[in-house]
N, C-alpha and C positions, 0 to 999 in steps of 0.2 A: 630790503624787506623789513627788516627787524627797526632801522631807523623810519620807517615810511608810518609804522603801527607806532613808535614813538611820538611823531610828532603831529599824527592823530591823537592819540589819548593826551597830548599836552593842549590841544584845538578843543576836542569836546569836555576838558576840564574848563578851559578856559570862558565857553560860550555856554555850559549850562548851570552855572553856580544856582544854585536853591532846587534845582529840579532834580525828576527823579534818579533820573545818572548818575547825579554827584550824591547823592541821600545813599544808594547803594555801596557806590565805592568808596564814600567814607566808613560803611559799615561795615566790608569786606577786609577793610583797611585795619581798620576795628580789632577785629575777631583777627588776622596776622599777625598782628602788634602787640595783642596781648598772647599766643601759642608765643611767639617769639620773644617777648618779653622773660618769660618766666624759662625757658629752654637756656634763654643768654644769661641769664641769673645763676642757673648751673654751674653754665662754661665761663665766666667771667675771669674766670683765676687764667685760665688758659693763657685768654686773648690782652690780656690786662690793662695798656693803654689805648687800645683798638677801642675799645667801649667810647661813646655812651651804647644803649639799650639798642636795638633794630627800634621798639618802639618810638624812641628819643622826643614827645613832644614836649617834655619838661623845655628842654634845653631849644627845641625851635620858638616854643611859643618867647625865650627870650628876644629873640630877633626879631629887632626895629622892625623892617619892612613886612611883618607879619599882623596883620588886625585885627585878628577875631580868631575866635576856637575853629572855625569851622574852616577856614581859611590853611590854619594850620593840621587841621587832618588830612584837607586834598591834598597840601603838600608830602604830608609822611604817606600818602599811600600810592604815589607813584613819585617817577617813575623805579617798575621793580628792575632786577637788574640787567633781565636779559633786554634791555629795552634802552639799556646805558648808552650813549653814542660812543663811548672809548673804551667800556667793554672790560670786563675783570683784569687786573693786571699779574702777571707771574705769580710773581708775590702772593695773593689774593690766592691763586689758585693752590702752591703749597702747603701756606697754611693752614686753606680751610682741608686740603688732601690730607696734612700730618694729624689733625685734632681727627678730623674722620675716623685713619687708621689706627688710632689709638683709641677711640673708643668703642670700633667695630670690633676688633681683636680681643680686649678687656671685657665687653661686655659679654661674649660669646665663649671666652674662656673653655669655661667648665664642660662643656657641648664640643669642644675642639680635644679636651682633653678622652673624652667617651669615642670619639670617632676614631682616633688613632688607636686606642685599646679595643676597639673591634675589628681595626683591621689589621691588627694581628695574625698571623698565618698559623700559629701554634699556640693560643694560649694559655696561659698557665691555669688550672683548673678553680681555681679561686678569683679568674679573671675572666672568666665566660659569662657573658651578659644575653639576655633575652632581650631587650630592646635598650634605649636611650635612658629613661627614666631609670628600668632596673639596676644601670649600670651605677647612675648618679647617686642613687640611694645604699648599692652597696658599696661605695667607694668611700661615700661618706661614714658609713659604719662602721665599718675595718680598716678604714685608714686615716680617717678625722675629718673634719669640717673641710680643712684645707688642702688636702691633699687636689683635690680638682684644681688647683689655684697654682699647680706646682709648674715654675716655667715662665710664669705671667710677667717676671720682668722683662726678662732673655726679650718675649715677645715686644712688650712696649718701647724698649729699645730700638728694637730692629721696626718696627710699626709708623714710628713716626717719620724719619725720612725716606724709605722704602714708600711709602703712601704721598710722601711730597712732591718725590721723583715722577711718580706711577700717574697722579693727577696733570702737574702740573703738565709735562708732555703729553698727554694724552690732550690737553687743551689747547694746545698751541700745534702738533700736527694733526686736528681734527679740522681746528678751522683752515691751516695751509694748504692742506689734502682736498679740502673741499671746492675751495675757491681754483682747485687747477681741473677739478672732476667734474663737477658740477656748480660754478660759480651762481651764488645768491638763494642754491638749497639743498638740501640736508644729502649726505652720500652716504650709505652704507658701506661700499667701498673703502672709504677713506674713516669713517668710523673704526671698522672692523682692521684696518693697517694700522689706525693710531693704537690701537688696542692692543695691539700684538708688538709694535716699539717700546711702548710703556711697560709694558710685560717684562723685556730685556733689564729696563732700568731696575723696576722694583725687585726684580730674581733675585740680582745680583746683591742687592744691599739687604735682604730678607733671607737669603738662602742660610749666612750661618747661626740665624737666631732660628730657625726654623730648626737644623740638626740638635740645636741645644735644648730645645724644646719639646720636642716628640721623645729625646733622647729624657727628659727629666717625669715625661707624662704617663711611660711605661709602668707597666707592675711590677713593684720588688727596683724601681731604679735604684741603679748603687753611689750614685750622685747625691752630694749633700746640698750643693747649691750650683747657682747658675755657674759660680765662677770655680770650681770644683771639676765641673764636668768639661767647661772650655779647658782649663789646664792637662784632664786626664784624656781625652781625646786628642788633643794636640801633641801631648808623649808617646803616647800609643798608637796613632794612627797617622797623626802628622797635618798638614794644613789641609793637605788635600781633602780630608774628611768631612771637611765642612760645603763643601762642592762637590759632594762625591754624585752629589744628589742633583747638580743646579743643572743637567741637559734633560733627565728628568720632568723637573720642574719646567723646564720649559715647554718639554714635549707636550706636558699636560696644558700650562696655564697658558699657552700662546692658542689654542683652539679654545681652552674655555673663555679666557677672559676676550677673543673677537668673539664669540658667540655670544655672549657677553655684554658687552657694549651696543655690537646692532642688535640685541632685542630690545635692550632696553631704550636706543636711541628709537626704534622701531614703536614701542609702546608708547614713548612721549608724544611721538607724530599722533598716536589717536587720541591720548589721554590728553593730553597739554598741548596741543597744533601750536598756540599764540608764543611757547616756550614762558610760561610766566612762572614766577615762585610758585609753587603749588606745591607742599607736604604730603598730601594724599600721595597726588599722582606719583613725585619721588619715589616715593614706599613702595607703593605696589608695582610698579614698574621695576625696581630695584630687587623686590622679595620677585618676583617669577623668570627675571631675567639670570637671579642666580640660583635658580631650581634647576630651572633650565640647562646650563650649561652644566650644574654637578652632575647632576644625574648622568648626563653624556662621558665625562671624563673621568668617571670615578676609578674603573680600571687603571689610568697612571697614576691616579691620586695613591690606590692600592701597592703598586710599585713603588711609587717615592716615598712611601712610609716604612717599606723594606731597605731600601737602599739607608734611610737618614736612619733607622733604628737598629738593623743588624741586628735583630732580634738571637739571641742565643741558642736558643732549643729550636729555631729553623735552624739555626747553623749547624747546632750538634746534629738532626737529622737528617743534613745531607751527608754529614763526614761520617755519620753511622752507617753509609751506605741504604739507604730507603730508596726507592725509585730506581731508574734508566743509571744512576751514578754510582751505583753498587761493585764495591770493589776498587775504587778508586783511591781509596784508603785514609787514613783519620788526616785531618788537617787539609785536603784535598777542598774544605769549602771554609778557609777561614774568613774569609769578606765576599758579602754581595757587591760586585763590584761596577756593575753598569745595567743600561736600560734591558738589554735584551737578557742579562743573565737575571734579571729581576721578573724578567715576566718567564722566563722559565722553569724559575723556582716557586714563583705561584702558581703556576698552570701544573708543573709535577706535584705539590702539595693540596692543592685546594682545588685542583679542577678550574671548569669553567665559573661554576661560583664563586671561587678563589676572588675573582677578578671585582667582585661587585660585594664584599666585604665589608660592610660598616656604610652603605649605600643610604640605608637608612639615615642614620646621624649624620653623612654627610649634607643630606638635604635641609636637613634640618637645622644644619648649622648655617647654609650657606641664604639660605632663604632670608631669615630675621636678619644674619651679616651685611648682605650687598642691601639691604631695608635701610638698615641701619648708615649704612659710610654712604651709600646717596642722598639720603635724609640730610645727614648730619653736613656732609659736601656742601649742598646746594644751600641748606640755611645758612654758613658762614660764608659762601660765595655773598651770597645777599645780601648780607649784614656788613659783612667788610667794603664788598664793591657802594652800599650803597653809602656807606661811614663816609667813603672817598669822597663818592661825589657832592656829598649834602657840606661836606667841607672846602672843596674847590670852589662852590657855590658859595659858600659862605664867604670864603676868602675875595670872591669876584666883584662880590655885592660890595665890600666894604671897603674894595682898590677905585670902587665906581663912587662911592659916598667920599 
């Protein structure tokens, strides 16, 4: 299907040159080259030899077999890359996943740092926020510009091959899955399976920057640095503490992230049918499909921030006897220690509210997030698949000369 619309758009490139066809998709081509030009000028540090530009007509209009300006715009404006006939390679898909999660996570920070500090089960009186913004601004007051920031490497660390893992598999058992479920089009089935294996991957290599992180994000942490709090948990509490949390996680992130994936692969079907580069439709399909699934799972999110933070003063008030545990005696709750003891430490604390605690900030975190690392995915998917191929090409033309 996908090569059938290939080697049509390479047929009506080839048979309308001056007409109005090619006048638009040179202009469409246009307006991509230059969004994408100036986005890769950013990223360029990242990618570093991978460059030239997505735009690159500098560098095509050098080649021989090229005659004219206009000649060389048809050629940069297809084909894009779901259109490739070999199709993104591993590799491709890694690295455009690693740069994704590293700057969905960095960019979103400060918004990650407010949602874990409302969902809080007891918080400290000088840590009670009215919405997202309130929280931002008083965070910033009484505890400095950077405090929001606190944690941000722990996460880029963990961000980058966590996100490599999570991509590239998801890539390669969406199309496997597909072709055995429904061979030549799109499976939600097999969307929503690849979704929930990738999940497995990225848990695993995410889960102890996550403990270090929420654990660094709290109010009054007694952590100086990332590498502080990894040594004093590890004494204290031992390896296991950094996993205490990861069935959790999965409980949550294996129904968000397949909820997840088929809406948004579900969204492209309307927004994007042809699957071409499209920024828009990335975006918006990305920001709703990750409203979507927070909202749904915010309750274990509510749990896993218990579990990875062991918040203090929940702890002291169960071993002060509060609730159904009364009389059980001091020390009787020194670790939240699993899923179910996690939702029943919120549900005796917070009620059924309990459960939807910082609900708010999580949407709002997750919305511009999933915006963001699809966006950011699908532009380097593009740029790199098509670096490949405008190179193989390049290299075929001149094995043929």
């Amino acid at each position: 299907m996908e090569t059938d619309g290939f080697v049509r758009r390479r047929r009506m490139t080839a048979e309308t040159t001056g007409n109005d066809p090619g006048v638009a998709g040179a202009s469409a081509g246009a307006e991509v080259r230059w969004l994408g030009g100036r986005f890769w000028g950013v990223s360029e540090s990242i990618v570093g030899s991978l460059t030239p530009r997505i735009g690159g007509e500098t560098e095509l209009q050098t080649v021989d077999f090229i005659r004219n300006a206009q000649d060389a715009q048809t050629e940069d404006s297809e084909p894009d890359y779901e259109g490739l006939p070999q199709g993104a390679s591993t590799s491709t898909h890694m690295l455009a996943g690693a740069v994704a999660g590293i700057m969905e996570h960095c960019l979103m920070f400060p918004i990650d740092c407010v949602k874990t500090r409302m969902q809080s089960l007891q918080p400290d009186p000088a840590a009670r926020y009215r919405n997202v913004m309130d929280a931002l601004r008083r965070i910033v007051a009484t505890e400095g510009v950077w405090r929001p920031l606190r944690g941000l490497n722990a996460t880029a660390v963990g961000a980058g091959p966590a996100h490599a893992l999570y991509f590239a598999s998801y890539e390669k058992l969406k199309k496997t899955l597909s072709d055995v479920i429904h061979p030549g089009a799109n499976s939600h089935l097999a969307n929503g399976t690849a979704g929930c294996v990738a999940t497995l991957l990225h848990d695993a290599a995410m889960n102890p920057a996550e403990v270090v992180k929420q654990r660094m994000q709290m109010y009054n942490s007694p952590y100086r640095g990332v590498l502080d709090c990894v040594r004093a948990v590890w004494q204290k509490e031992g390896p296991g503490a950094f996993y205490r949390s990861y069935t959790t996680q999965l409980t949550m992130n294996v129904p968000f992230q397949a909820l997840h994936f088929m809406t948004y692969e579900y969204l492209q079907e309307l927004l994007n049918p042809h699957r071409q580069y499209n920024p828009s439709s990335h975006m918006l399909s990305g920001a709703l499909a990750g409203a979507i699934a927070a909202a749904a799972t915010t309750p274990l999110d509510v749990c896993k921030t218990l579990l990875n933070t062991q918040e203090s003063v929940t702890l002291s008030s169960l071993s002060s006897g509060q609730g159904p545990s009364q009389g059980q005696g001091q020390g009787a709750h020194r670790r939240i220690s699993g899923l179910a003891h996690a939702f029943r430490t919120v549900y005796r604390l917070g009620g059924l509210p309990g459960f939807f605690k910082g609900v708010q900030a999580r949407i709002i975190y997750q919305m511009p997030s999933t915006a963001i690392s699809w966006s950011v995915y699908e532009f380097f998917k593009y740029g790199l698949t098509k670096h490949q191929h405008n190179k193989r090409r390049k290299q075929h033309m001149e094995a043929e000369m």
